[in-house]
C-alpha positions in Angstrom: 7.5 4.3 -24.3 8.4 0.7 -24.3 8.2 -1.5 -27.2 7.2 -5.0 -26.7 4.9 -5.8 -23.7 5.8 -9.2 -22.7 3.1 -11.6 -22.1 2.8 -12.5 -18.8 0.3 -14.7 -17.0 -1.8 -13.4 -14.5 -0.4 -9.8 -15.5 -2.1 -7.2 -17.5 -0.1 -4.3 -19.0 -1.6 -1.2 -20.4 0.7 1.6 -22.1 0.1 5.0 -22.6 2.2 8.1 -23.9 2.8 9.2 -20.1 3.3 5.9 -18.4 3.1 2.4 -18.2 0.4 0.7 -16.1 0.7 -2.8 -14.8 -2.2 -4.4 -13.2 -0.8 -8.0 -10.7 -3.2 -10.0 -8.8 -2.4 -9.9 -4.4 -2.7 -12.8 -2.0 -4.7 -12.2 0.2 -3.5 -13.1 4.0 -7.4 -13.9 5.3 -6.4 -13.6 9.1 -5.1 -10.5 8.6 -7.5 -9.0 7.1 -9.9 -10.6 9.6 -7.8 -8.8 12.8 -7.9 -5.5 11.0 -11.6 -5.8 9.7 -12.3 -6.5 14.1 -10.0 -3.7 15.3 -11.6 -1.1 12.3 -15.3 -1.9 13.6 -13.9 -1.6 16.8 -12.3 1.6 16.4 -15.7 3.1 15.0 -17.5 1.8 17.8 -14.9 3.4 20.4 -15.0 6.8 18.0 -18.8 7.0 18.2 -19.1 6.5 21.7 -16.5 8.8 22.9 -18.3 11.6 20.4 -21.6 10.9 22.3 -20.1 10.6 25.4 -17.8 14.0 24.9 -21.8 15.6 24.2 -22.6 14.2 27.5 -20.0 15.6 29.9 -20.1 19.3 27.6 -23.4 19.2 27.7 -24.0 17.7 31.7 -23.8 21.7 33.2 -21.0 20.3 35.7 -18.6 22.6 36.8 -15.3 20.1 35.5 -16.8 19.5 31.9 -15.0 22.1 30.0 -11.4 20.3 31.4 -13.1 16.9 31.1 -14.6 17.8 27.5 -11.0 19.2 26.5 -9.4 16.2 27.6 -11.4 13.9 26.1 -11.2 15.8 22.6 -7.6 15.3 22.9 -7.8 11.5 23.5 -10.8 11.7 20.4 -7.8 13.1 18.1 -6.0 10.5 19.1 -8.0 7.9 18.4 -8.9 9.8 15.2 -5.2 9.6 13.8 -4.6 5.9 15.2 -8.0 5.1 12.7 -6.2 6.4 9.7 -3.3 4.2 10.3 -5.6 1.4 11.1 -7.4 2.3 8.3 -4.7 2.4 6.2 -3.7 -1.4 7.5 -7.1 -2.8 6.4 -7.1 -1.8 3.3 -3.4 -2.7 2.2 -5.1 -6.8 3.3 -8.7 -5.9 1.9 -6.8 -4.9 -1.7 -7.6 -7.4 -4.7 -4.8 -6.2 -6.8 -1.8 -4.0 -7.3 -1.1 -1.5 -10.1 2.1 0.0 -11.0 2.0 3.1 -12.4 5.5 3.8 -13.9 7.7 6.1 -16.3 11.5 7.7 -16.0 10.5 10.0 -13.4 8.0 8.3 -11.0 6.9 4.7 -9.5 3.6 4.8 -8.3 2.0 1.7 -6.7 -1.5 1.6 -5.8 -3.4 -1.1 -3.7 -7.2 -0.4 -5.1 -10.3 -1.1 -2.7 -13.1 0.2 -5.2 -12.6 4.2 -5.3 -10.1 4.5 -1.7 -7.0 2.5 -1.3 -3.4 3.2 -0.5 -1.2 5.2 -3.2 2.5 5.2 -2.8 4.8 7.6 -5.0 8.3 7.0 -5.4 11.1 8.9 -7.1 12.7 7.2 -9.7 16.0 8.9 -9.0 15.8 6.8 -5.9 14.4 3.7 -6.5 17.0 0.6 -7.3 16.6 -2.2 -9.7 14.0 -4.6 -8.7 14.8 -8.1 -7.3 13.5 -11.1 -6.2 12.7 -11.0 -2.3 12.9 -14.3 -0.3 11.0 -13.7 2.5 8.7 -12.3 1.8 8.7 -14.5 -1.4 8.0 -11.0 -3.8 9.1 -8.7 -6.6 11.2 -5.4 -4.3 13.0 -2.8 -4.9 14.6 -0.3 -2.6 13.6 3.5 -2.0 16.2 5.1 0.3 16.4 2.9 3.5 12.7 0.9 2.6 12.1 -2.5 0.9 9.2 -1.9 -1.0 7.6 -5.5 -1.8 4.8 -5.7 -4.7 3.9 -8.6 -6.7 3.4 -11.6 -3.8 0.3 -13.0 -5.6 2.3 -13.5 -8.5 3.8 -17.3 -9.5 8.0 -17.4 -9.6 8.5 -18.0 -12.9 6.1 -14.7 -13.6 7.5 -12.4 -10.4 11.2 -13.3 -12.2 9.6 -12.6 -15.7 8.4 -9.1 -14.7 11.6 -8.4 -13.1 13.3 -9.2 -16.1 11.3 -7.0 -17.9 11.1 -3.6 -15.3 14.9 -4.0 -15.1 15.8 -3.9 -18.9 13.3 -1.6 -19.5 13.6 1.1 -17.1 17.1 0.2 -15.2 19.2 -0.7 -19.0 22.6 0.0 -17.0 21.8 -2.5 -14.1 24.1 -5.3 -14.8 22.0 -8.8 -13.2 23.8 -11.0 -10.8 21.8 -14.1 -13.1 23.3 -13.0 -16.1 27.1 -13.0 -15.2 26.6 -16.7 -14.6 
């Protein structure tokens, strides 16, 4: 457990016996979202019509619609995996906020939309001290070969604050560039 929760605008921290949770507001990126909302409606449109039209050609008594209808399955699955991708897309832009699950043994980050919403778990044996990202201007840390950026909507002076704070709590032997100066 950690003692002393820092006070932090625009941050909310809750702490429990297992983990501790901490809630950061996202920026949304409004054209973004707006190409993903278009391509997710489209996507349902394009789903929906190849289901009726697969009904069509099974269902048309031709003598090519079992090939056809097999065919056209296979391009439905495709289209059926692209969606969750897509779908996966839309909803990291459609998020409001970011929690942080994390303890000595796990990171998990979670981008909310009501009930759904992406979930990312992370090994703490793998996960580096966090730092300040640039571009994009963020709280990151590393997991293996992947930046992992969290914390955009966040003000600098806050993002630096809760780095200060992840880092001396859960990364005691990391030695900060900013402090040898």
């Amino acid at each position: 457990m950690v003692e002393n929760l820092p006070m932090i605008s625009d941050v909310r921290f809750e702490q429990s016996p297992q983990r501790l949770k901490v809630v950061m507001p996202t920026r949304r990126n409004w054209p973004l979202l707006a190409i993903y909302s278009i391509l997710e409606i489209t996507w349902a449109v394009m789903l929906i019509g190849g289901l009726v039209f697969l009904f069509r050609v099974a269902f048309s008594g031709e003598r090519y619609a079992f090939v056809f209808a097999i065919m056209l399955l296979v391009l439905l699955l495709i289209l059926f995996r692209f969606g969750r991708f897509l779908s996966r897309q839309w909803a990291n832009y459609a998020a409001n906020r970011e929690i942080l699950f994390i303890n000595r043994e796990e990171l998990i980050l979670r981008r909310p939309i009501s009930l759904a919403g992406n979930t990312d778990f992370y090994d703490m044996q793998h996960v580096t001290p966090f730092y300040l990202s640039e571009k994009p201007a963020a709280l990151a840390f590393d997991y293996g070969y992947r930046h992992v950026y969290l914390g955009e909507g966040l003000r600098p002076e806050a993002r630096a604050s809760l780095r200060q704070f992840l880092n001396s709590a859960y990364f005691p032997d990391h030695q900060d560039e900013s402090e040898d100066e």
